[in-house]
C-alpha positions as CSV (number, residue, x, y, z in Angstrom):
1,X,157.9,138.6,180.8
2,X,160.9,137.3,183.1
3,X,160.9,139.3,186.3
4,X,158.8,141.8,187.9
5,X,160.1,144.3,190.0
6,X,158.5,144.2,193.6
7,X,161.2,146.5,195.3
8,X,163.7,148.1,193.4
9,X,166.5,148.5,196.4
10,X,168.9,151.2,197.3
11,X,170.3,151.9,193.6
12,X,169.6,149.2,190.7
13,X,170.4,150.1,187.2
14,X,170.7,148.4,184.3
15,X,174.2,147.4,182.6
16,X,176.7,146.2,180.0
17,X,180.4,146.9,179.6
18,X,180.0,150.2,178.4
19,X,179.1,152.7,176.0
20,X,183.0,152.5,173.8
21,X,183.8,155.1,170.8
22,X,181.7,158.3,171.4
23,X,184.5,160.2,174.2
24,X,185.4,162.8,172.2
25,X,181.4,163.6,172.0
26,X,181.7,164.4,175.8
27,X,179.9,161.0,176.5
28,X,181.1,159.0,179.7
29,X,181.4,154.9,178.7
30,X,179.9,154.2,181.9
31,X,179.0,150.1,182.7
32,X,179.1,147.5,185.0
33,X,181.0,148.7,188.2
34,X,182.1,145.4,188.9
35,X,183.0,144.4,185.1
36,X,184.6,140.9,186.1
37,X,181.5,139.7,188.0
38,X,179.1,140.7,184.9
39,X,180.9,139.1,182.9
40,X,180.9,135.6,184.7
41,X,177.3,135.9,185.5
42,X,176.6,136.2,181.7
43,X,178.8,133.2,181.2
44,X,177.0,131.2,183.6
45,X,173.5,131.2,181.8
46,X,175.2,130.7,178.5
47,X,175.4,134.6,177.6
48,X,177.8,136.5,175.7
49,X,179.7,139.1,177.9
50,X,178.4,142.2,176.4
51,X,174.8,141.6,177.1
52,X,172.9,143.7,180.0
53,X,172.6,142.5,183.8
54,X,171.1,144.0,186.7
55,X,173.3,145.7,189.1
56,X,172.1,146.2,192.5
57,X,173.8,148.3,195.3
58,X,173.6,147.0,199.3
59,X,170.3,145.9,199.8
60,X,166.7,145.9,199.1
61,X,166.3,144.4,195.7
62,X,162.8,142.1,195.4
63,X,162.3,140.4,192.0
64,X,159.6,137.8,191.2
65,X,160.3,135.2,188.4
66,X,157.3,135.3,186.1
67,X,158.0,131.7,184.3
68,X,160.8,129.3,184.5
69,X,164.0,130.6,183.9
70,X,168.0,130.5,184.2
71,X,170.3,133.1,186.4
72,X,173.3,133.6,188.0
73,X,174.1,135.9,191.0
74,X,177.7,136.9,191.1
75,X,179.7,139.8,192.7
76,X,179.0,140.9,196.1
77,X,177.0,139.2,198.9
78,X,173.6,140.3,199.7
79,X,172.5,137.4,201.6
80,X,169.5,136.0,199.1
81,X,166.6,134.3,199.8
82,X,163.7,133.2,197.9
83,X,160.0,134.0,199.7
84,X,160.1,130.2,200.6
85,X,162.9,130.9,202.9
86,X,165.4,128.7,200.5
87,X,169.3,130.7,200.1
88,X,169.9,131.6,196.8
89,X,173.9,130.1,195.9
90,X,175.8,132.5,193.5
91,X,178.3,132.3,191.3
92,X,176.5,129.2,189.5
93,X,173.7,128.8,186.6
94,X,169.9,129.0,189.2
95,X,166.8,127.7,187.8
96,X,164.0,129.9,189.4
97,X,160.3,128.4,188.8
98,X,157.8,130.5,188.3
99,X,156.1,132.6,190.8
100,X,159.4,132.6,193.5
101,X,160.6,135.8,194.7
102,X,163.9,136.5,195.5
103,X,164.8,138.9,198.4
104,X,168.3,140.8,198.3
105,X,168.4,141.5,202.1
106,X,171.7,142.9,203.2
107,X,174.8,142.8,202.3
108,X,177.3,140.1,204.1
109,X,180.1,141.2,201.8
110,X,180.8,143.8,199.2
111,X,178.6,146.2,197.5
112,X,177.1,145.4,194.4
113,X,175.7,142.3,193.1
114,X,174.9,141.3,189.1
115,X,171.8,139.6,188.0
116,X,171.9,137.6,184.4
117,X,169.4,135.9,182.7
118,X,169.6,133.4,180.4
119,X,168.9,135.4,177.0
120,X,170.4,138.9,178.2
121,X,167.7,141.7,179.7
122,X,166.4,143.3,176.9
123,X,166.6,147.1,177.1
124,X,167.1,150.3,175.5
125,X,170.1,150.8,173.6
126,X,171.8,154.0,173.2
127,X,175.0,154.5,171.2
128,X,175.4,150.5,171.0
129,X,175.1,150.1,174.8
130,X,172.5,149.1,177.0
131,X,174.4,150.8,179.9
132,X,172.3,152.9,181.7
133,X,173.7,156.1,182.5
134,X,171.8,157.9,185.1
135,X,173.1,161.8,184.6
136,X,172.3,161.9,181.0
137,X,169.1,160.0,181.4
138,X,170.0,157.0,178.6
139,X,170.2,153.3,178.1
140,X,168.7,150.4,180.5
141,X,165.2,151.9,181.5
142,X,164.7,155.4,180.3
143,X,167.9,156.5,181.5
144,X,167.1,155.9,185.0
145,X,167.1,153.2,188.1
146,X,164.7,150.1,188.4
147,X,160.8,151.1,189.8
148,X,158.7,148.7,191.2
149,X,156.3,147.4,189.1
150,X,159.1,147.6,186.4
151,X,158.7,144.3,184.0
152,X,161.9,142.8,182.6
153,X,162.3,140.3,179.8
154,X,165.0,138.2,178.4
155,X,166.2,139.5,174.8
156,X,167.2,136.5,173.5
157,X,164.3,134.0,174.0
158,X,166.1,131.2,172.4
159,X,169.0,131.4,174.9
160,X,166.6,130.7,177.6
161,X,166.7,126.5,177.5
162,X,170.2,125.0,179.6
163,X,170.5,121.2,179.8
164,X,173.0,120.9,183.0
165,X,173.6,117.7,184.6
166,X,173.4,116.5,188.3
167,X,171.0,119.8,189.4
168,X,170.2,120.1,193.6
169,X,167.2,120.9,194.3
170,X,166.2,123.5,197.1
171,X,164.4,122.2,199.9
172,X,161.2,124.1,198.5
173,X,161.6,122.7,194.9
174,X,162.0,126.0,194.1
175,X,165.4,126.1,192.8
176,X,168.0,123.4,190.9
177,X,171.5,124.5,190.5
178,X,174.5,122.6,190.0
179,X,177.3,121.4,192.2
180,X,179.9,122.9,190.7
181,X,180.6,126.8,190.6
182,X,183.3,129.6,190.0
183,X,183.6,130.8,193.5
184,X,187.0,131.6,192.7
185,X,186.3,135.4,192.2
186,X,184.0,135.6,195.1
187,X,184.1,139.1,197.2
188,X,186.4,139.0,199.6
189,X,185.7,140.2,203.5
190,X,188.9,142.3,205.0
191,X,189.4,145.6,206.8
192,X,191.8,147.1,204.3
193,X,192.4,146.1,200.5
194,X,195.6,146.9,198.6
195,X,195.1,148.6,195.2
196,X,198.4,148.6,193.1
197,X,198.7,151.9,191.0
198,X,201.2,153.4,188.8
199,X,202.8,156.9,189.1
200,X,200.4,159.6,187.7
201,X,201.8,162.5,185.2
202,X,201.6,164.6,187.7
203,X,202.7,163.1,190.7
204,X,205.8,165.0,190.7
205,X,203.8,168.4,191.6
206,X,203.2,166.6,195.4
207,X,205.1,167.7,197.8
208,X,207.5,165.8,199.1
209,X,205.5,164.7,202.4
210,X,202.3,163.9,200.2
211,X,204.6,161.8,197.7
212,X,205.6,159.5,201.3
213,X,201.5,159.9,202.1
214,X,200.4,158.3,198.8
215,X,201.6,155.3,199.5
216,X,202.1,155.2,203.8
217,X,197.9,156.7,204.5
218,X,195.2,154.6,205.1
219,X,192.3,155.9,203.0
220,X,188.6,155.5,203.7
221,X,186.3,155.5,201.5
222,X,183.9,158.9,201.6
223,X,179.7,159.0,201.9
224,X,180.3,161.1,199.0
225,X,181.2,158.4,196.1
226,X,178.9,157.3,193.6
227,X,179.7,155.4,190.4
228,X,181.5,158.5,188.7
229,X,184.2,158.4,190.9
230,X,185.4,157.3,194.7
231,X,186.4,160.2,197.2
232,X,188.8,159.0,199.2
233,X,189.4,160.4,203.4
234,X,192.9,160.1,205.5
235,X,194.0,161.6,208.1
236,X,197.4,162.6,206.4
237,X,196.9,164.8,203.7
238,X,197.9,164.7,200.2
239,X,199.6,168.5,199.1
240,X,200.9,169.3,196.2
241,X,203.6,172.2,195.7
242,X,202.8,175.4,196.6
243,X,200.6,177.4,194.0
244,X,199.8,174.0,192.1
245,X,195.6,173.3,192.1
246,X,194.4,173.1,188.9
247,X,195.8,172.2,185.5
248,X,194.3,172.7,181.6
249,X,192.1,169.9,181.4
250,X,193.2,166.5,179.7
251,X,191.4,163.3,179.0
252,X,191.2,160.8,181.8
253,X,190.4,157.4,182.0
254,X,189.1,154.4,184.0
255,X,191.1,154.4,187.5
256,X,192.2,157.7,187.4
257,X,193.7,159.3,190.5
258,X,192.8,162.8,190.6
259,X,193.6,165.2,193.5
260,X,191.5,168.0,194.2
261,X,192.7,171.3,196.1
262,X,191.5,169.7,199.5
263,X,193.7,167.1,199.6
264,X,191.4,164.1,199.4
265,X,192.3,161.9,196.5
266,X,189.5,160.8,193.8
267,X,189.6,157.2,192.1
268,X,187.5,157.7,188.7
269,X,185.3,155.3,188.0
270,X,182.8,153.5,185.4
271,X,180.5,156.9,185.2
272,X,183.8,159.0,185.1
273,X,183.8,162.3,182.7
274,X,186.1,162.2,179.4
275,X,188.0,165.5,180.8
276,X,189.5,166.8,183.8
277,X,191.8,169.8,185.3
278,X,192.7,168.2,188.8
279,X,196.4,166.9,189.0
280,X,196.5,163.0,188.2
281,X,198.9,161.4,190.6
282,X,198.3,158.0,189.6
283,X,196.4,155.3,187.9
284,X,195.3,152.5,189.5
285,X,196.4,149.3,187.9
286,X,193.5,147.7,185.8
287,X,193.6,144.5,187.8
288,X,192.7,146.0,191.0
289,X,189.7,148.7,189.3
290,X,187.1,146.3,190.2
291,X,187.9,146.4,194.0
292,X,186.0,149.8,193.9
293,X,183.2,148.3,192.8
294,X,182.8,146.1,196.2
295,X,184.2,149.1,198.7
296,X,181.2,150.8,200.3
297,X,182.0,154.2,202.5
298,X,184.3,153.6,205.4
299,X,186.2,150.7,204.3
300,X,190.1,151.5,203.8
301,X,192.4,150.9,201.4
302,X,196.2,151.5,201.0
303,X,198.3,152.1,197.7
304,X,201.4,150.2,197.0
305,X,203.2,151.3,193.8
306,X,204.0,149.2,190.6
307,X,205.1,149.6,187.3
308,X,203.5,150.1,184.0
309,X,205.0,146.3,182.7
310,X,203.9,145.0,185.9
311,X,200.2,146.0,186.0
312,X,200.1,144.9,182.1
313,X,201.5,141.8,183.4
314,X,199.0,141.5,186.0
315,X,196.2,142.0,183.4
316,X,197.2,139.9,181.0
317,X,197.5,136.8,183.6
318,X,193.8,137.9,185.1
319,X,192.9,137.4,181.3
320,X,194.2,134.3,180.6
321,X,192.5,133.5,183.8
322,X,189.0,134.5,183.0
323,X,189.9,132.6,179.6
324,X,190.2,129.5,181.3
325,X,187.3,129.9,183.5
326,X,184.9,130.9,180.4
327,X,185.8,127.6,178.6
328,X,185.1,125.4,181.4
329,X,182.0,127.1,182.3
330,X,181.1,126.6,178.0
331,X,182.5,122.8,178.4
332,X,179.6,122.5,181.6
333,X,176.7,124.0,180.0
334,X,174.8,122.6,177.4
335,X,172.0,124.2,175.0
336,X,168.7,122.5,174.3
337,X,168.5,122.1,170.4
């Protein structure tokens, strides 16, 4: 066993990158929120990218190391602390000893926060994914959110040994980590973020005023989003021409902008359904469709337009980047043989 589950926290599932090639089946492809950040934390404990992290929302989260063991905290902030009142650093390889619990308390910046363990966290897979996928009750554990008393267990036992040079030590002995770390994608704090998007197929059946709203309202984030999809508030509203709700449904995809009849836009999102009949009047730009992942309700954004060659542009660069960054992070870490 690697962790134990003491408190499970607000909303902590267990995740991959997604559940890929079974859409026309109905089935949502679902994964991390925050794909960028699972991805990195994997890296750092000498994973592949595709195996299963923890991903906790806001606060709450108690785990208790059950032997000695590598992981890496990345995404958002949740302020955490071991029960020997050591911080825990993220975004860098941790060696936890046995016994030390570690407290996700509250959240200093962003929303969720991915857990890795050296080896991957073994769990059930469903349709080639590990993703758990809370409506239809598969993948991770049972289909369904951490417990406490939950056990959790690397899958790769031979991944678990990491020879890293130069280690700190907490001031409890608790934990080593290294000097160095790939803060460069940490969560950033601001009042409003700007999402890039590209006009929608239907963006031509707004009105005129919500055309000039799209991209002038500041939008809030509403209590009501969840992993399938972010409802978005402002105090201008977004109308489409008269007589226009609802089309014949068509497949959508990740960072889908859908509008519903009351004008409040909705940003689909890792849990999003294959289908829908609501207007799309845009697509956010792959780039930005991890910033959803750190907005929690009441935090505003505003939408500045791009075009298609510019947000593939804008991936391709954030590629190359992550690139980079995985082959420096492979250069500093070295497996026990």
């Amino acid at each position: 066993m690697s962790l134990t589950v003491r408190k499970p926290g607000l909303l902590a599932t267990i995740q991959d990158l997604g559940r890929y090639g079974y859409q026309q089946y109905g089935v949502v492809i679902g994964g991390a929120m925050d794909v960028p950040a699972a991805r990195v934390a994997n890296w750092l404990v000498g994973n592949e990218d595709t195996e299963a992290v923890l991903e906790l929302t806001l606060t709450g989260t108690e785990l208790r190391a059950e032997r000695d063991l590598w992981i890496a905290i990345c995404g958002g902030d949740m302020g955490v602390q071991t029960d020997a009142g050591d911080e825990v650093p993220l975004w860098r390889p941790v060696w936890v000893s046995e016994g030390t619990v570690l407290s996700f308390r509250h959240y200093q910046s962003g929303c969720r926060t991915y857990v890795a363990i050296a080896g991957g966290l073994e769990a059930t897979v469903s349709m080639g994914s590990r993703s758990t996928y809370l409506r239809g009750g598969i993948g991770g554990l049972g289909g369904r959110t951490l417990r406490a008393g939950d056990r959790l267990e690397a899958r790769l036992q031979n991944r678990q040994a990491l020879v890293i040079d130069k280690l700190k030590a907490s001031p409890s002995g608790g934990l080593m980590w290294p000097l160095w770390h790939a803060g460069g994608f940490a969560v950033a704090s601001r009042d409003v973020h700007a999402v890039r998007i590209m006009p929608g197929e239907h963006q031509h059946l707004m009105s005129a005023e919500g055309q000039r709203n799209l991209y002038h309202a500041l939008f809030r984030i509403g209590s009501s989003s969840d992993r399938m999809g972010y409802r978005l508030q402002s105090e201008r509203s977004l109308t489409l021409v008269e007589g226009m709700t609802e089309l014949i449904s068509e497949p959508v995809v990740h960072g889908t902008i859908q509008l519903p009849p009351d004008g409040n836009p909705i940003v689909l999102l890792a849990d999003r359904q294959t289908t829908g009949g609501y207007p799309r009047i845009g697509q956010v730009a792959s780039v930005d469709i991890p910033v959803f992942a750190q907005l929690k309700p009441g935090d505003g954004i505003r939408f500045y337009p791009v075009t298609p060659l510019e947000a593939e542009r804008l991936k391709l660069e954030s590629e190359l980047d992550m690139d980079q960054l995985r082959t420096i992070i492979g250069l500093k870490l070295r497996r026990k043989t």
